[in-house]
N, C-alpha and C positions, 0 to 999 in steps of 0.2 A: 804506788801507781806512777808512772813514769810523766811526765810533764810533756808538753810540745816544744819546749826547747831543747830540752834536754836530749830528746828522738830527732830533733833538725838536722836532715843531710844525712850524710852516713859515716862512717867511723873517722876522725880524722888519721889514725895512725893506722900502718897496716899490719897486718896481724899475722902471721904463720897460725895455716889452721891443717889440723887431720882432720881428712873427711873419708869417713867407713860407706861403705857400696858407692864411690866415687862414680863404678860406672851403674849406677842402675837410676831407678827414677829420681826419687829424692836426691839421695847423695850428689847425683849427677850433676842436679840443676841448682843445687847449693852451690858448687863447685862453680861451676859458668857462672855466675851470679857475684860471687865472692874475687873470681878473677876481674869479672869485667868491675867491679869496685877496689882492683887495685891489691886485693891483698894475696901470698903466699899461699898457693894450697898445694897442699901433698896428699895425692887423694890413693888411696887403698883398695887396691883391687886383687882379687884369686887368678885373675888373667893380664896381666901387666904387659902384655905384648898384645893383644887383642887389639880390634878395631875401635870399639870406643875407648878406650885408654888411649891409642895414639892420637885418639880426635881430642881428649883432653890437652895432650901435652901440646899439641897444635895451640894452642891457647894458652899456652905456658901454665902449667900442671905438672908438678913433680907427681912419678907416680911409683909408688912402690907395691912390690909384692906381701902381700897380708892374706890374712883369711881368720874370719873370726872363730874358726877353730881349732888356730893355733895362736894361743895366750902369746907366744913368746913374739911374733910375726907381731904383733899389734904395738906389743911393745916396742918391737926395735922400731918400726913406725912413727911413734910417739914420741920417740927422744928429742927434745928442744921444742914443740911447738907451743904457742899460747894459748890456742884454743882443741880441745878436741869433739868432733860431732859424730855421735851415733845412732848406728838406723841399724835395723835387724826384724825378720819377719818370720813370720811360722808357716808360710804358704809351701817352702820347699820340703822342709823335714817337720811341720808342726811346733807346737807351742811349747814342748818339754827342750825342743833343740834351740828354737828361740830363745830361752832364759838362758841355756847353757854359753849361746855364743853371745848376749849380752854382759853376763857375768863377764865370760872371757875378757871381752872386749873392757869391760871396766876396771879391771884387773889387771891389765896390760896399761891402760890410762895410768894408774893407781902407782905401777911401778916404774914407769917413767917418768910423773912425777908432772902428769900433767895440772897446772893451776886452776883450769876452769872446765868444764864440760857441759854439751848440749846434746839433750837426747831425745830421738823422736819419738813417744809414746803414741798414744789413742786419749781419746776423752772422756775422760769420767773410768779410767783404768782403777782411779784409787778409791773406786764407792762399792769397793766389792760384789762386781755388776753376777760372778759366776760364769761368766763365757770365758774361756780357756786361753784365747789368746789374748784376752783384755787381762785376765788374772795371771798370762805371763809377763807382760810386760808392767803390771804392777810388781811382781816380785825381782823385777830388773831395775826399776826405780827405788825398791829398798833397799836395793843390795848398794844402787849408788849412794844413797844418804848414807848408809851405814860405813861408805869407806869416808866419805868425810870431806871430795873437793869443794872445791867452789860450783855449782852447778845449776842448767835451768831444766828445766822440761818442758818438750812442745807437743801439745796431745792434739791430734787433728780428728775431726767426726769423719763419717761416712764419705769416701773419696767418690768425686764426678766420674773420677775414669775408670773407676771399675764400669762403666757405662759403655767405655772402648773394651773390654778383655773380652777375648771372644770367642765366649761362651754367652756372652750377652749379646753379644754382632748378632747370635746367631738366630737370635732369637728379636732383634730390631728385622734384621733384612725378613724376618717372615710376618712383619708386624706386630709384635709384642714387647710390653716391656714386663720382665717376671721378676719378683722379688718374693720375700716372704713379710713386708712389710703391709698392712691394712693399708685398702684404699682411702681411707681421710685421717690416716693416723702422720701426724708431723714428723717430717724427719734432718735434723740437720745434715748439711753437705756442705764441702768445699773443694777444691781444685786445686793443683798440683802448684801454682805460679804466687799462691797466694802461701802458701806452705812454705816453700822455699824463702818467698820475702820476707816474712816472717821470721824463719829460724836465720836468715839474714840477723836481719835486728839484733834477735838475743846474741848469736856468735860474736856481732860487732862491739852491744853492749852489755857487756855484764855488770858493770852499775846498777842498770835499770832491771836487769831482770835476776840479778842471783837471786840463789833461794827460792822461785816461782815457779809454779805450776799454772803454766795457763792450756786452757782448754779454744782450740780454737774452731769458727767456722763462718764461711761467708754467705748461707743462705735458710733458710728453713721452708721445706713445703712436704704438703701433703704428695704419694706416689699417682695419684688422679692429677694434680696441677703441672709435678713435674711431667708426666706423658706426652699432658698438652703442649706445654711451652717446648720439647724435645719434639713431635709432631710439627709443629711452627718451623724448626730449624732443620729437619731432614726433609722436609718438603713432601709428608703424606701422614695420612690418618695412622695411628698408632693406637693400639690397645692394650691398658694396663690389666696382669692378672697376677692375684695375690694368690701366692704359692701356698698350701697347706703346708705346716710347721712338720708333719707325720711324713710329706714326701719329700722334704729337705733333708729331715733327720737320716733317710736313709743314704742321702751322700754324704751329709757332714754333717755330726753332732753341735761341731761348735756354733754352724752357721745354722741352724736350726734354734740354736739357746740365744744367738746374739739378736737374731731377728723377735725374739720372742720376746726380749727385754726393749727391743725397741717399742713394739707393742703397748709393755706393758711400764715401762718407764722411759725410755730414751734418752737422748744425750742433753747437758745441759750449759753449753757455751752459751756466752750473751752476746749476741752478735753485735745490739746496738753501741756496748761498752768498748767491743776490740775496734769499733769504726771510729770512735770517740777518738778513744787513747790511742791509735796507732795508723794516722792519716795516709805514713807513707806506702803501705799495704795498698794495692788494687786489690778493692775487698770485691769479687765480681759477680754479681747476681751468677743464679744457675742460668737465667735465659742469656745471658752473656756470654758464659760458659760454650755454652751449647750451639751459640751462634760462630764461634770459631773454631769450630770441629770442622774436618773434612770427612762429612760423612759418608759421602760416596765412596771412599775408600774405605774408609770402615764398613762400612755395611758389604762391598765385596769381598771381604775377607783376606787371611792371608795369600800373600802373591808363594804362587807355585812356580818352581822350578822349571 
């Protein structure tokens, strides 16, 4: 367990890091985060002339052309840096293609020869939950022990801003919140700002965190408390309904299995231990969260042409 001196301030020396989906949510705000602390990032992107790639380099952001499905792109990426961070999701091509471009990606690390690595899992990935994309990204974290660097894993619960995607907007602006989780069944969540600081930490120190799997989260509530406190902050009455598992399944297996485990096990970060041992985190309640949303804008939807 890491000590409060030992976590005091932030890394003194600066660090050359690769950071994977440089421009998407995570990687993104790693990147901004790790700049404004001073250190080297060279963030990897499939669009290296795009719009947020140049907002990066604006920020001073080396940014190279990669794509985690090409092993070779990752690696030339890789070459000389001290830390490498990886993020990879199954929402574009699924859970079989997420293992593939983490392998990749770790693989490329593996051969350039990087020393330490940080990767962004889920929670409770390694209790062989049976949801497909939590048991991908368990067989991406074997695949990294199994090559042998130095390494952490940052597993995050249920994200707040799946709350923003909008297919949920679209369903707040008509007054509802729909999940498939029970109305007084607990659920942990955390937010994107606390994720980032977070994999902060470990990228800065690997003293404290090699070899660790922490599971992390800044709130826990039932989908009836969250509604309320979400109701408070968009400024009208909201009503929670719990989706039948049978009408999920018919869009997505997976999120029909993962909601079902929530149910019937759930996630199991200990909130009060990460606030303990890791002070310099804004650990930020959901009503916190949720109070610094612009939801007027969310709630109208995307802006049309």
């Amino acid at each position: 367990m890491p000590n409060s001196k030992e976590l005091e301030g932030r890394s003194s020396e600066p660090k050359h890091v690769l950071v994977t989906g440089a421009t998407g949510q995570q990687g993104g705000g790693l990147a901004r985060l790790l700049l404004k602390r001073g250190h080297h990032v060279r963030g990897v992107s499939r669009k290296p002339d795009g719009a947020a790639a140049n907002e990066l380099r604006k920020l001073g952001a080396e940014i190279v052309a990669g794509d985690l499905g090409d092993r070779a792109s990752i690696e030339r990426a890789a070459k000389g840096v001290d830390v490498a961070f990886l993020v990879a999701t199954p929402y574009e091509q699924g859970p079989a293609a997420e293992v593939q471009f983490g392998k990749n990606g770790l693989d490329g690390f593996h051969a350039a020869r990087v020393p330490y690595v940080v990767y962004s899992s889920v929670s409770d990935a390694d209790r062989k939950t049976g949801i497909p994309h939590f048991d991908g990204k368990a067989e991406i974290e074997a695949h990294l022990r199994h090559l042998g660097p130095e390494y952490s894993i940052v597993a995050p619960v249920f994200f707040n801003e799946n709350l923003l995607a909008p297919w949920m907007a679209m369903g707040l602006a008509q007054g509802v919140v729909a999940t498939g989780v029970l109305p007084d069944r607990r659920l942990q969540v955390i937010s994107l700002p606390e994720i980032v600081e977070f994999t902060a930490l470990a990228v800065e120190r690997p003293g404290s965190f090699r070899g660790k799997r922490i599971n992390i989260a800044s709130d826990e509530l039932t989908p009836t408390q969250l509604t309320q406190q979400l109701s408070e902050s968009v400024g009208r009455k909201l009503t929670y309904r719990a989706l039948p598992l049978d009408e999920v399944r018919k869009q997505s297996e997976d999120l029909a299995t993962m909601y079902d485990w929530f149910n019937r096990v759930g996630y199991s970060a200990e909130i009060a231990k990460l606030r303990h041992d890791y002070p310099q985190v804004h650990w930020r309640t959901f009503r916190e969260w949720s109070a610094q949303q612009d939801w007027p804008r969310v709630l109208a939807g995307p802006t049309r042409p």
